[in-house]
Each structure stands twice: as C-alpha cells, then as structure tokens.
N, C-alpha and C positions, 0 to 999 in steps of 0.2 A: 775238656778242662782238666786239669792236671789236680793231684790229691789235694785233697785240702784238708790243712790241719789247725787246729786252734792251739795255740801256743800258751803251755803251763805258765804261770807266775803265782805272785802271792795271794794266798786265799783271805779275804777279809770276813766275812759273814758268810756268806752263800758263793756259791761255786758249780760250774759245771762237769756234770757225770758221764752226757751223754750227748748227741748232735746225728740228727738225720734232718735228708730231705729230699721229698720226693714230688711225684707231680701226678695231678690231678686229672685225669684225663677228661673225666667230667665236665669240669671246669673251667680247664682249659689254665691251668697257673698251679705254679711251682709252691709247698709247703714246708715252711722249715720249721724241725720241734728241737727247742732244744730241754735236758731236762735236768732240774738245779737240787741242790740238796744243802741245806742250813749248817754250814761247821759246828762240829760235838754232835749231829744225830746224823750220821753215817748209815744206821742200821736200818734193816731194811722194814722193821717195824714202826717208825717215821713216816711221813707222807716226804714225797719230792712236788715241786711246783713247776710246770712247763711253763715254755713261751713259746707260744707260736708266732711264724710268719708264714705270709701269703705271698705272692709278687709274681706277675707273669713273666718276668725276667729271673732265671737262674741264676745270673752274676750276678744280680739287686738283694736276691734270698741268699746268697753266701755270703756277700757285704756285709750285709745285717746281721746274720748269726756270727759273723766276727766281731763288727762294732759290742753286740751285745756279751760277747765272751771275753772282750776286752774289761769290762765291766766287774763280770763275774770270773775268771780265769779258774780254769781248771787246775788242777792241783799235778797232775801228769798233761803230754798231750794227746791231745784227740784227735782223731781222725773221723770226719764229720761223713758218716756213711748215706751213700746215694744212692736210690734205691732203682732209681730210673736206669744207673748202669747196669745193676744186678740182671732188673728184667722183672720188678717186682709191682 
C-alpha cells in the first residue's frame, strides 16, 4: 500500500495531531489510533482524546481513519505511520 496521508484543511473545534496503525498479531486484526487535540489548548499540559479502530482489513482501518480525519482535519498533513511496515 502506497503512503498515506491525511490531508490538512480547516480546523473547527478539534483536529488531528497524530495517526498510526498497526496490527495485532494476537488477535489477528489491524488497530488504527488516531490522536485529537481541542483548538486554543495545543500544550502539552491539556489532555488529547483518541479514537481507535479495530478492522481485520487494513484498507477498512485506513478508510476510517480518513472518513474520521475528514471530520476532524489536521491543521498540516499527516502521514499516518504503520508500524507493521517498520517491523514494530
């Protein structure tokens, strides 16, 4: 699968920082976190709020973390790190 990236737009309330996802070997299915943060509390003394997915299809888990980023858009873009390729 070729990079994937979540494409910046307008930030309205909340907005994504971060995007990984990896796979479970356990379990046998694919984990996507993505991790959001409230406009005006940036710092790192704020909480951030995740959204996880689960899906035993990796194109199903990347869908969704973009359906869901389209939601929240990043304010730069992001490049949704896989950890499965790493070897992690």
């Amino acid at each position: 699968m070729s990079k994937c990236i979540l494409k910046a737009g307008k930030t309205e309330q909340y907005f994504v920082v971060a995007a990984m996802l990896s796979y479970l070997k356990n379990e046998e299915k694919y984990e996507g976190l993505l991790l959001i943060r409230e406009k005006g509390k940036e710092h790192s003394r704020y909480g951030a709020s995740e959204i996880r997915i689960w899906s035993k299809k990796k194109e199903t888990a990347y869908r969704q973390m973009q359906q869901i980023a389209t939601m929240y858009p990043p304010r730069e873009n992001i490049s949704i790190i896989d950890t499965e390729k790493v070897g992690i």
